[in-house]
C-alpha positions in Angstrom: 43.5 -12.3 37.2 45.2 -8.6 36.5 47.4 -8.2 39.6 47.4 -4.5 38.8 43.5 -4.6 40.3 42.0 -5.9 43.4 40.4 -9.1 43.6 36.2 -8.6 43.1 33.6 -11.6 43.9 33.2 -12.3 40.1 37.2 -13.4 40.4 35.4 -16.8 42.3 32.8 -17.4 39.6 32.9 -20.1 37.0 31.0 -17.3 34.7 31.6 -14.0 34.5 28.6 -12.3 32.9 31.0 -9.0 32.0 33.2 -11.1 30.0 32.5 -10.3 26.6 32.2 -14.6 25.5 30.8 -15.8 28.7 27.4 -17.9 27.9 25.6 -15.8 31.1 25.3 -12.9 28.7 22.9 -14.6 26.8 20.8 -16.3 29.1 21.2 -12.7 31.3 19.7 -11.5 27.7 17.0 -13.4 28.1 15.7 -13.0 31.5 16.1 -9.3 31.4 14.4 -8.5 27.9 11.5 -6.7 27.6 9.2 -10.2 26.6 11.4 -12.8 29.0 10.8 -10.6 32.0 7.5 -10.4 31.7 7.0 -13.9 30.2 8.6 -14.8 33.5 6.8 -12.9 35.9 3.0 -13.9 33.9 3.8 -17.7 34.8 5.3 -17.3 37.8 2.0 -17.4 38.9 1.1 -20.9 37.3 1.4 -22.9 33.5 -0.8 -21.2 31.0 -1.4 -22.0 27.6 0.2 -20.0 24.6 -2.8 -17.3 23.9 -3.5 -17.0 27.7 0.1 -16.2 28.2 -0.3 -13.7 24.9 -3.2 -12.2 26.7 -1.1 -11.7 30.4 1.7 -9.9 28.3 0.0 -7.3 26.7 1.3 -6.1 23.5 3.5 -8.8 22.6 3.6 -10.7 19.2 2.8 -14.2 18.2 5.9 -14.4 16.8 8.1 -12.6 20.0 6.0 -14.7 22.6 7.0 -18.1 20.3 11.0 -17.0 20.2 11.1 -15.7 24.0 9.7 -18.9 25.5 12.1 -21.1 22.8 15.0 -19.1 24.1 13.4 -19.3 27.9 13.0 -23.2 27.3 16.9 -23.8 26.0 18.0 -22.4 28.9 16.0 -24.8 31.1 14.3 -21.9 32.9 10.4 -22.6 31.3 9.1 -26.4 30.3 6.6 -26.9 27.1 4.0 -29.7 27.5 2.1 -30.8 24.6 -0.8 -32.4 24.9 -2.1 -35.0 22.6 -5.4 -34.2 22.2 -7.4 -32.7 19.0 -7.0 -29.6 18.9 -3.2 -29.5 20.2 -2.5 -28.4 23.8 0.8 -26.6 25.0 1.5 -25.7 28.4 4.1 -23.2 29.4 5.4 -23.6 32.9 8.7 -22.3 34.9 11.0 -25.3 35.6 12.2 -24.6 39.5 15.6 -23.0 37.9 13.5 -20.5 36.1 11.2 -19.8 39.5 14.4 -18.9 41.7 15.0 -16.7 38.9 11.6 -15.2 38.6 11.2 -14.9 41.9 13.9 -12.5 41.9 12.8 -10.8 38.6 9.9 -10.4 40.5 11.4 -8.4 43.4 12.6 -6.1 40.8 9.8 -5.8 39.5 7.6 -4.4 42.3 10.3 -2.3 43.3 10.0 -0.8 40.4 6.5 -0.4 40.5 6.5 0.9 43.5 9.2 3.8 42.8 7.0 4.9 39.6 5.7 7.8 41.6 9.6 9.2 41.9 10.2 7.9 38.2 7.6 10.2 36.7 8.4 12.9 38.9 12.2 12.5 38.0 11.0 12.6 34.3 9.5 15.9 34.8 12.1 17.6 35.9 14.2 16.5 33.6 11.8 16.8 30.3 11.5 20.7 32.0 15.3 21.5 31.9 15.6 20.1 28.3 15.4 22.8 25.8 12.3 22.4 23.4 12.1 20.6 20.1 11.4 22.5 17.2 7.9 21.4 15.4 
């Protein structure tokens, strides 16, 4: 540790996610995107299968939904269940890591919700004191 600062709760951490190589970063990455937040919060609420998850998380690609829950399944926080049976059947479920976390993504998630009110009102304000764009 610097001695030249004071001591912060990170200092007791075996990761520091504001260290430029520590692996939290990417998992942080992850939880926080656009796709793995909402791919979190869709099956917090129980395992769906690919297209019914694709559905739940409007607007996102094939191709996103199949990278976000690869990268959500490497780090251990959603579990892929294929079934044998003609046609193929995957299930997509949060392992109980990735529920602690999207029960907490979730918080944030309805608080932001909630504040959209003062969000949009905020927005005003602030689109009004910008000067105009020319056509």
């Amino acid at each position: 540790m610097d001695s030249t600062r004071a001591p912060s709760p990170e200092d007791d951490l075996a990761y520091n996610v504001f260290a430029k190589a520590c692996p939290s970063r990417g998992t942080l990455e992850h939880v926080t995107g656009r796709w793995g937040g909402l791919t979190l919060g869709a099956l917090y609420e129980g395992s769906l299968r690919f297209n019914e998850l694709r559905r739940r998380v409007d607007g996102v690609s094939e191709k996103m939904l199949s990278q976000t829950l690869q990268a959500l399944e490497r780090d251990g926080l959603v579990h892929r269940e294929a079934q044998p049976t003609n046609p193929p059947r995957v299930d997509y479920e949060l392992t109980p890591l990735g529920r602690r976390i999207a029960e907490r993504l979730l918080a944030l998630i309805h608080c932001v919700e909630g504040a959209m009110d003062d969000v949009l009102a905020s927005r005003e304000v602030y689109d009004a004191r910008q000067p105009s764009q020319p056509a």
